[in-house]
C-alpha positions as CSV (number, residue, x, y, z in Angstrom):
1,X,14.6,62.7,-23.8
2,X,12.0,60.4,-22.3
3,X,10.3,60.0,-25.1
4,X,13.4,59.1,-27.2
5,X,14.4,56.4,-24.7
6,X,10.8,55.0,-24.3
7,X,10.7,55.0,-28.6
8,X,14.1,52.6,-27.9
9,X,12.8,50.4,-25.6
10,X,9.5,50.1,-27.5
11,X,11.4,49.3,-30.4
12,X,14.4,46.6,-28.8
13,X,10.8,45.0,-27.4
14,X,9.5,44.7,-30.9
15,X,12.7,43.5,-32.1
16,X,12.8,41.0,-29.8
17,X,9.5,39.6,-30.2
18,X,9.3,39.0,-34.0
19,X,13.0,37.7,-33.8
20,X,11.3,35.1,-31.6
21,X,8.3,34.8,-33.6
22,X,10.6,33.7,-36.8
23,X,12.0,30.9,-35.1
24,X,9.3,29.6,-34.3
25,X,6.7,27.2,-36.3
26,X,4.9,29.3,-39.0
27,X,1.2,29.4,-39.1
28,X,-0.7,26.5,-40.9
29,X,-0.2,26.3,-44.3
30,X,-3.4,27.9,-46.4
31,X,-4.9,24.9,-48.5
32,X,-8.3,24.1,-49.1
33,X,-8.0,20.1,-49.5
34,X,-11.0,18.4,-47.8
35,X,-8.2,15.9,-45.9
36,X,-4.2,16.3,-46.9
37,X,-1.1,15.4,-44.7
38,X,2.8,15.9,-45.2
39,X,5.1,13.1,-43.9
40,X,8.9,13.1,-43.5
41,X,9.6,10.2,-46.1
42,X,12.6,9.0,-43.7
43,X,11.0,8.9,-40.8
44,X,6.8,9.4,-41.7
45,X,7.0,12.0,-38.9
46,X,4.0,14.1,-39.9
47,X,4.3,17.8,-40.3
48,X,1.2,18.3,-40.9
49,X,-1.9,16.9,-41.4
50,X,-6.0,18.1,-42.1
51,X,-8.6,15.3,-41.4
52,X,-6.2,12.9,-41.7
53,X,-8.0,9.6,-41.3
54,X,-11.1,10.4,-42.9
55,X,-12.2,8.2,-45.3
56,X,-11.9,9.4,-48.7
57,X,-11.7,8.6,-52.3
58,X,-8.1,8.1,-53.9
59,X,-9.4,8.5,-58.3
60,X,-6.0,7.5,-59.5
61,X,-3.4,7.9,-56.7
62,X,-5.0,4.0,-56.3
63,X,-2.1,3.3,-59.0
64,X,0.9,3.9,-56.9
65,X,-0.3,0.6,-55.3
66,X,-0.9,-1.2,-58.7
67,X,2.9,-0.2,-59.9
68,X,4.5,-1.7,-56.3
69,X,3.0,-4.4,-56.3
70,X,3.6,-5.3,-60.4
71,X,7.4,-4.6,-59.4
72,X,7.5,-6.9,-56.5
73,X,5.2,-9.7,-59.2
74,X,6.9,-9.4,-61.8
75,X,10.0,-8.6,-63.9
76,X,10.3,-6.0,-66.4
77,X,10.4,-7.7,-69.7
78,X,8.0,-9.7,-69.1
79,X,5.6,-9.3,-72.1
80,X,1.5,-9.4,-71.5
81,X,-1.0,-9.8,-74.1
82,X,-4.1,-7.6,-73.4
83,X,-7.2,-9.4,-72.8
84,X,-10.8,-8.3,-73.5
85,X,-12.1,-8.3,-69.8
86,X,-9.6,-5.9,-69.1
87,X,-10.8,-2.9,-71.2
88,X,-14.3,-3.4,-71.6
89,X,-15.2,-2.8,-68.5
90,X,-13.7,0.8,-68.1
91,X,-16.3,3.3,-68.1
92,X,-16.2,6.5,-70.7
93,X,-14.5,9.4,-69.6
94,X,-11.7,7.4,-67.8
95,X,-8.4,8.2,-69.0
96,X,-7.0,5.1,-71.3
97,X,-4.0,4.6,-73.6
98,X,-6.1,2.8,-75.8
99,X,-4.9,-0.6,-75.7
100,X,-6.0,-2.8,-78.1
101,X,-7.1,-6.5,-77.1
102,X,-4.6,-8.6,-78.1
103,X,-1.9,-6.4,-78.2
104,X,1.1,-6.8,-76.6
105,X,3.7,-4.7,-74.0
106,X,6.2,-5.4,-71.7
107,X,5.4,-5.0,-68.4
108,X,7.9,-1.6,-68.0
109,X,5.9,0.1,-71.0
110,X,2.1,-0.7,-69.6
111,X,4.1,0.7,-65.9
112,X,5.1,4.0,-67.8
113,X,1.6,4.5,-68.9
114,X,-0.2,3.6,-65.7
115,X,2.1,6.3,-63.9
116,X,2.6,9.1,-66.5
117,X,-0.7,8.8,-68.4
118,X,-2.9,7.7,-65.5
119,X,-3.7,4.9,-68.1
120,X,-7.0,3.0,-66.7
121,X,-6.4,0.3,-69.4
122,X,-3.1,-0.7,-68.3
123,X,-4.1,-1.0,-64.7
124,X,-6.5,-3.4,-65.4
125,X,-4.1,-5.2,-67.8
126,X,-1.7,-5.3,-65.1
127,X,-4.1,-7.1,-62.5
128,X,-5.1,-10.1,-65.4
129,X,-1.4,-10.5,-65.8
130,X,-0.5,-10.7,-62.2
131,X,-3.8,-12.4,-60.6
132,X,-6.1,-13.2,-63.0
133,X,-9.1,-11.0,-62.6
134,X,-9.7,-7.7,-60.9
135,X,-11.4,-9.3,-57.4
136,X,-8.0,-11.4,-57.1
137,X,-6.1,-8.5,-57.6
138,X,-7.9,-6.4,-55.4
139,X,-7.3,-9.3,-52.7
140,X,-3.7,-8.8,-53.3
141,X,-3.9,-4.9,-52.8
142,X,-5.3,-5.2,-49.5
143,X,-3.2,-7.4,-48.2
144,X,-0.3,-5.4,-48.7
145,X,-2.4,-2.5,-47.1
146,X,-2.7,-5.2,-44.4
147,X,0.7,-5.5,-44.3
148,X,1.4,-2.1,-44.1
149,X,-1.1,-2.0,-40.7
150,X,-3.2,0.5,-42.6
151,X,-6.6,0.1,-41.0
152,X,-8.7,2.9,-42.9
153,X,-8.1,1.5,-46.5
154,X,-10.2,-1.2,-48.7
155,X,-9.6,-1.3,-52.8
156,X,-11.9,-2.9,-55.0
157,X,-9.7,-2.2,-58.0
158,X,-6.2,-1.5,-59.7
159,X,-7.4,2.1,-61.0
160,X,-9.1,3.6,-58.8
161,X,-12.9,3.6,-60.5
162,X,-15.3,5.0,-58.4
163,X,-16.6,2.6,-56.3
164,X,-18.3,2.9,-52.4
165,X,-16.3,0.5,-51.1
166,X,-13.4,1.6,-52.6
167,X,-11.4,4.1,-50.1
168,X,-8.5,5.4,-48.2
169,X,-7.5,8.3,-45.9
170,X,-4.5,11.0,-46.5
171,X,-2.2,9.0,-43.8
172,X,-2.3,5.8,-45.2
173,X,-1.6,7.4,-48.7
174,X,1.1,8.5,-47.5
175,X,2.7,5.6,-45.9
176,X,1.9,3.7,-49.3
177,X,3.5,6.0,-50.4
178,X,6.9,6.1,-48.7
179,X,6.7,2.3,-48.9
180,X,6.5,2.8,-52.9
181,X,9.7,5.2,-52.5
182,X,12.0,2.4,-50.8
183,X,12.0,0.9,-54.7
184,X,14.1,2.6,-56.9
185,X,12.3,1.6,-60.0
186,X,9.4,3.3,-58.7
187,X,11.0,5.9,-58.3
188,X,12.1,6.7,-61.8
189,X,8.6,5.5,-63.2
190,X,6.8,8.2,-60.9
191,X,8.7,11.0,-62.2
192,X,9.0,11.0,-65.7
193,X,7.8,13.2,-67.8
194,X,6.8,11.6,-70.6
195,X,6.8,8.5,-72.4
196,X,7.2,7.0,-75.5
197,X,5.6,3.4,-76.4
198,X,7.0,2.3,-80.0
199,X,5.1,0.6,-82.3
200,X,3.2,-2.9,-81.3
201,X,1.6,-5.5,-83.4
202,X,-1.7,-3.7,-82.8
203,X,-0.9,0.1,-82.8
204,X,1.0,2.7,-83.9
205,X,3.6,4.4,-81.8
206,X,2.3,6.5,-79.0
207,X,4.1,9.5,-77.1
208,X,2.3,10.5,-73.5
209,X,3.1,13.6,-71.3
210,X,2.4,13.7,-67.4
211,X,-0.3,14.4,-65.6
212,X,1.7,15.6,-62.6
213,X,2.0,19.3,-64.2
214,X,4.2,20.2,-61.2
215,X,6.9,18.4,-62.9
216,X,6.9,20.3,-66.3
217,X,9.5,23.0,-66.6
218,X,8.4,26.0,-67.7
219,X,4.7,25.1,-66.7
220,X,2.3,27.2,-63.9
221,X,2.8,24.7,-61.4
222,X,6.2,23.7,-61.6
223,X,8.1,23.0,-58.3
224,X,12.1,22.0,-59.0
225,X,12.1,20.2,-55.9
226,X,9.2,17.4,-57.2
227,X,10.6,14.2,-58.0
228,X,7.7,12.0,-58.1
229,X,4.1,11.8,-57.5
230,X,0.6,10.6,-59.1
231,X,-2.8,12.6,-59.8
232,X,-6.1,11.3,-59.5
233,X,-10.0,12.6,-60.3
234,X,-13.1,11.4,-60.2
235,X,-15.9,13.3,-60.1
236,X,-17.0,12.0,-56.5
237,X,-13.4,12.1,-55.4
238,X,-12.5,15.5,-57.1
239,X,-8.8,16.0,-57.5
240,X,-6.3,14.3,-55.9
241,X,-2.3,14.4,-55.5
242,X,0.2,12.2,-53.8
243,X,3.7,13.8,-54.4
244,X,7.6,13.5,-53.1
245,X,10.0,16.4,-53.2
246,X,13.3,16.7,-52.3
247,X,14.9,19.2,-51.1
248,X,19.0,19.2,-49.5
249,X,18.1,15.7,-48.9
250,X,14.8,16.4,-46.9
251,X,12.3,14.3,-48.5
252,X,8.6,15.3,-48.3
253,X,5.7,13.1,-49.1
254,X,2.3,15.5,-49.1
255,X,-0.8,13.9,-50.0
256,X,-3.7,16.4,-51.1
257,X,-7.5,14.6,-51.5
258,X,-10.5,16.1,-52.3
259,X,-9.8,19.4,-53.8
260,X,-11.0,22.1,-57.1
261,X,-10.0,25.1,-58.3
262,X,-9.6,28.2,-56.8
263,X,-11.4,31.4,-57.8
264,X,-8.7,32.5,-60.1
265,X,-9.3,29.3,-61.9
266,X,-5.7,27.7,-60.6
267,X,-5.4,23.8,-59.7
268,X,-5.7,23.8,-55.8
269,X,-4.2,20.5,-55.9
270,X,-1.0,21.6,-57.2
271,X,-1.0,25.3,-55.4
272,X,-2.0,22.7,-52.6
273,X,0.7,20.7,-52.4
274,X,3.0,23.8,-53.1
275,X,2.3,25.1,-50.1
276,X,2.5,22.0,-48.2
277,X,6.1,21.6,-49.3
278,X,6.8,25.1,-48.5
279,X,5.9,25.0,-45.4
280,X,7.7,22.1,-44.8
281,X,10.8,23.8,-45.8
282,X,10.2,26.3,-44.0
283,X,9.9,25.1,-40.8
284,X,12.0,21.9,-40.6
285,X,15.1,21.1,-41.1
286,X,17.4,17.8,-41.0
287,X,19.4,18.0,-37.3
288,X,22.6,15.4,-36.9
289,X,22.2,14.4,-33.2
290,X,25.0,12.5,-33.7
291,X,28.5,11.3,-35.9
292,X,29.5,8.3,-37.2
293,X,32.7,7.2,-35.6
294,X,31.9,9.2,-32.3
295,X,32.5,7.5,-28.5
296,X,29.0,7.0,-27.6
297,X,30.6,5.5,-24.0
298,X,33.3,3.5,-22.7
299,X,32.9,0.0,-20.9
300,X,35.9,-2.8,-19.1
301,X,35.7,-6.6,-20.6
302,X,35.7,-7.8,-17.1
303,X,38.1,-11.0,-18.6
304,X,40.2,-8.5,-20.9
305,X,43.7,-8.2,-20.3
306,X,45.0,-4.8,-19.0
307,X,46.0,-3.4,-22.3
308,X,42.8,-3.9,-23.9
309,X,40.3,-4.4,-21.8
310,X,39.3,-1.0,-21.3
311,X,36.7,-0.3,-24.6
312,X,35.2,2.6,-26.6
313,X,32.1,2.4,-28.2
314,X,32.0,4.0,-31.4
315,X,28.6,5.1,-33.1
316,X,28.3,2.9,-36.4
317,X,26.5,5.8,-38.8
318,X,25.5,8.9,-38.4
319,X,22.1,9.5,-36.4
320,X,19.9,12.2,-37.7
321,X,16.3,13.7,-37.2
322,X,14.0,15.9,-38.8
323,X,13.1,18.8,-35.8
324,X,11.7,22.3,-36.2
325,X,13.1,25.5,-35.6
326,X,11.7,25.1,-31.7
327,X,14.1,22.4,-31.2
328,X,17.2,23.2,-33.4
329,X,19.1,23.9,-29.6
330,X,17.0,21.0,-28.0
331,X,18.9,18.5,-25.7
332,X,18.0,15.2,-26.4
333,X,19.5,12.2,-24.3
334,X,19.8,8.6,-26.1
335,X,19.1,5.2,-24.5
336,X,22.2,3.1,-24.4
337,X,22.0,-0.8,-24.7
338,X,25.1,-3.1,-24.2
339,X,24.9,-7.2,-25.2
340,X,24.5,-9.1,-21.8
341,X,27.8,-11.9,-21.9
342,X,30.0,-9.4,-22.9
343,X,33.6,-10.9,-22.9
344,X,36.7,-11.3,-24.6
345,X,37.8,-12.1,-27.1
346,X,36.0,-9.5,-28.6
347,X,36.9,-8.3,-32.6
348,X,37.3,-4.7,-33.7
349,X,33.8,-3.2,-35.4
350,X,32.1,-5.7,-34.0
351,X,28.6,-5.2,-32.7
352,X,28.4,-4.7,-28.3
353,X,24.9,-2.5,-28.2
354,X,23.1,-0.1,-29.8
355,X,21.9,3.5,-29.1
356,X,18.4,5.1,-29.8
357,X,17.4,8.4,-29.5
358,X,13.1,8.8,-29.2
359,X,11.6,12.2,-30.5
360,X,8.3,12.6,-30.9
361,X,7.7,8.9,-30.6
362,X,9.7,8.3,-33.2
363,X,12.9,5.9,-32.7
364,X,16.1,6.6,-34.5
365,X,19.0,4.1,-33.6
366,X,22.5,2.9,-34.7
367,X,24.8,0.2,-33.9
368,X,27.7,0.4,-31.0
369,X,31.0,-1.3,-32.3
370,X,34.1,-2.0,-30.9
371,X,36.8,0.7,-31.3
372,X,39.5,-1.9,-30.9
373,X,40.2,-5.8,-30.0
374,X,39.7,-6.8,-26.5
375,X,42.3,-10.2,-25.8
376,X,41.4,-12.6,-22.9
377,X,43.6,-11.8,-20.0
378,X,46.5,-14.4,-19.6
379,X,46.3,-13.8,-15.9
380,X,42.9,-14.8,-15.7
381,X,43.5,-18.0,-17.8
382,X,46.6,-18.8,-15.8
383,X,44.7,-18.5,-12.6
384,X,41.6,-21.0,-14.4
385,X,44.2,-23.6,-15.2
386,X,45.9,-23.8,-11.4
387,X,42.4,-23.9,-10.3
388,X,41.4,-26.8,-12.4
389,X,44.9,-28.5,-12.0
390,X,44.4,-28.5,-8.4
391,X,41.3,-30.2,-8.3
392,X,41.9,-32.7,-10.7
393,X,44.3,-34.0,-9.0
394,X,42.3,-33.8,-5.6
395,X,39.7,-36.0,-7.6
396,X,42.5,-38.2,-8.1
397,X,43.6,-38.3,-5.2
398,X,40.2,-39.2,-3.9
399,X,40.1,-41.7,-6.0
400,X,43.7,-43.6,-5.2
401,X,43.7,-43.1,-1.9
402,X,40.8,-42.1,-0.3
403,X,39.2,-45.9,-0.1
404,X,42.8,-46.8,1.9
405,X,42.4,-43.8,4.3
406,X,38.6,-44.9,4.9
407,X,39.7,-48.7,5.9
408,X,42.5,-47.7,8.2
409,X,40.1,-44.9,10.0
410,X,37.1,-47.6,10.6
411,X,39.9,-50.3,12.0
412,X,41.5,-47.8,14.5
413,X,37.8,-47.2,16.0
414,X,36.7,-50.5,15.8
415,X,40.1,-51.4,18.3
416,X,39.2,-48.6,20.2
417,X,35.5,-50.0,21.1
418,X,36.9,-53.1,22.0
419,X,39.4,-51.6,24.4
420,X,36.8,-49.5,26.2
421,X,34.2,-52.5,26.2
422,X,37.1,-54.5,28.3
């Protein structure tokens, strides 16, 4: 009977403990990537990350910069003849869509090939259109890694050729990244699948499949949830993958650098990034702190009238983080700010504060509006208008009268010095 009941115990204790164990954060993903990180593209709160901000090699993930900033230069339809400079000075092996000098594309079609094929030759095409030479292009690229405050990144060109001083680390991939992702143009040009250039006035037309096999149905690697991303290899670099997956409306962005193949001859930069975006899955999950349209707090318009006076403050949209399963039952208290010189008349949906929750160091905010009108109190004004009535017409006063009053007050005491003289 003992033993029975101690068998029970032992087992409600083992129970317990990998119930507890579930919810909590799974063990680091297995990868072999020399440096890799995965980012909540919303937020860029990193889930997790493996030598970071050492400098590495980005091979062609370098492109994802080159396509943002052709989008934000120029416009589509633009057409650009291919100069000599621009592919004569791409060494062999490096992947090309063999452009021909003097040919010419539109801007979208030498964009499909940079992203899809990995085309070299269009991403030096791209930097004579927009700036006139590689070095003035590469100027352009680090100041929008400037801009970004990216502080471990320097490009010496559009393709991402080998070069020593050509670098970046897994985080700041990753914010290039997300950055890319806030253009929806890029977004479509990073996950197709394929693309077809029709015929130009130098070449035939040309069909081109991904790189990115994770996107190909049907193909080893494939991962339903991918929806964009760019590959990149050198030999000093060795693979590389920046991707974005999407999954119940958590976007991932997992960046994978320095990787080969793993003993059963399978990609480890796509089983990589697999994982990466399993375990972020896995392990995190989108929490609504709180609703649009809910009373955040309640305030008095000190010159409001009594109806109205008395205000709600609604939430504007809905404010939502990314936690892990540790903190699906967290607490978490928000910071409420109300607009100094708060008075009526005040309008209903207009702005009065904002609130901001911080987790993790990370700040995620909304607007306070108005539930309803606030009027000016009548009382109030009433009470402003006696007051100023009352001392305009002291002033006036003063100013009829008070100069008679002063001359009959110094001629009584002038008669009363000469009485008390006598």
């Amino acid at each position: 009977m003992r033993v029975r009941k101690f068998l029970m115990i032992l087992f409600i204790l083992i129970f317990m403990f990998n119930t507890s164990i579930s919810y909590g954060l799974s063990e680091d993903p297995d990868i072999s990537a020399g440096a890799a990180i995965l980012i909540d593209s919303s937020s860029g709160k990193i889930l997790y990350s493996r030598n970071m901000d050492q400098k590495m090699y980005p091979a062609s993930t370098t492109k994802i910069l080159t396509a943002i900033l052709t989008l934000e230069n120029c416009n589509l339809d633009d057409v650009v003849t291919v100069p000599y400079e621009a592919i004569s000075s791409i060494p062999s092996g490096y992947s090309v869509a063999s452009l021909q000098v003097g040919e010419q594309l539109t801007v979208h079609q030498l964009l499909q090939v940079l992203l899809v094929y990995s085309a070299n030759d269009a991403a030096n095409v791209l930097a004579y259109h927009i700036s006139g030479s590689i070095e003035n292009f590469a100027t352009l690229m680090n100041d929008k890694v400037a801009e970004l405050g990216l502080e471990n990144t320097h490009f010496t060109n559009p393709s991402g050729k080998h070069d020593e001083n050509h670098y970046t680390t897994a985080y700041d991939l990753s914010i290039i990244m997300k950055y890319c992702m806030q253009n929806s143009t890029f977004r479509s040009l990073a996950g197709l699948k394929y693309c077809i250039i029709p015929a130009t006035n130098k070449y035939e037309q040309r069909v081109f499949n991904t790189t990115n096999e994770l996107l190909i149905y049907g193909n080893t690697y494939y991962y339903k949830y991918v929806i964009a991303g760019k590959t990149g290899y050198t030999t000093q670099a060795k693979n590389c993958l920046v991707s974005v997956s999407n999954k119940d409306n958590l976007e991932l962005i997992s960046v994978i650098l320095s990787v080969g193949l793993y003993s059963d001859n399978l990609s480890a930069k796509f089983v990589d990034t697999k994982t990466l975006f399993e375990y972020g899955y896995n392990n995190y999950t989108i929490r609504k702190l709180r609703e649009k349209d809910a009373i955040a707090t309640q305030i008095d318009i000190v010159n409001g009238n009594k109806e109205t006076r008395n205000l709600d403050l609604l939430i504007s949209d809905d404010i939502t983080t990314l936690v892990s399963q540790d903190d699906l039952d967290t607490e978490f208290s928000p910071e409420i700010e109300i607009k100094d010189n708060l008075y009526a008349p005040i309008s209903q949906g207009q702005v009065v504060g904002k609130i901001t929750y911080t987790i993790d160091d990370i700040k995620y905010s909304a607007d306070l509006i108005a539930s309803h009108s606030v009027e000016k109190s009548t009382f109030m004004t009433t009470v402003v208008q006696i007051v100023l009535i009352v001392l305009i017409l002291f002033f006036l006063y003063q100013l009829l009268f008070g100069s008679d009053s002063k001359k009959k007050y110094c001629k009584k005491n002038y008669y009363k010095n000469i009485y008390k003289r006598k």
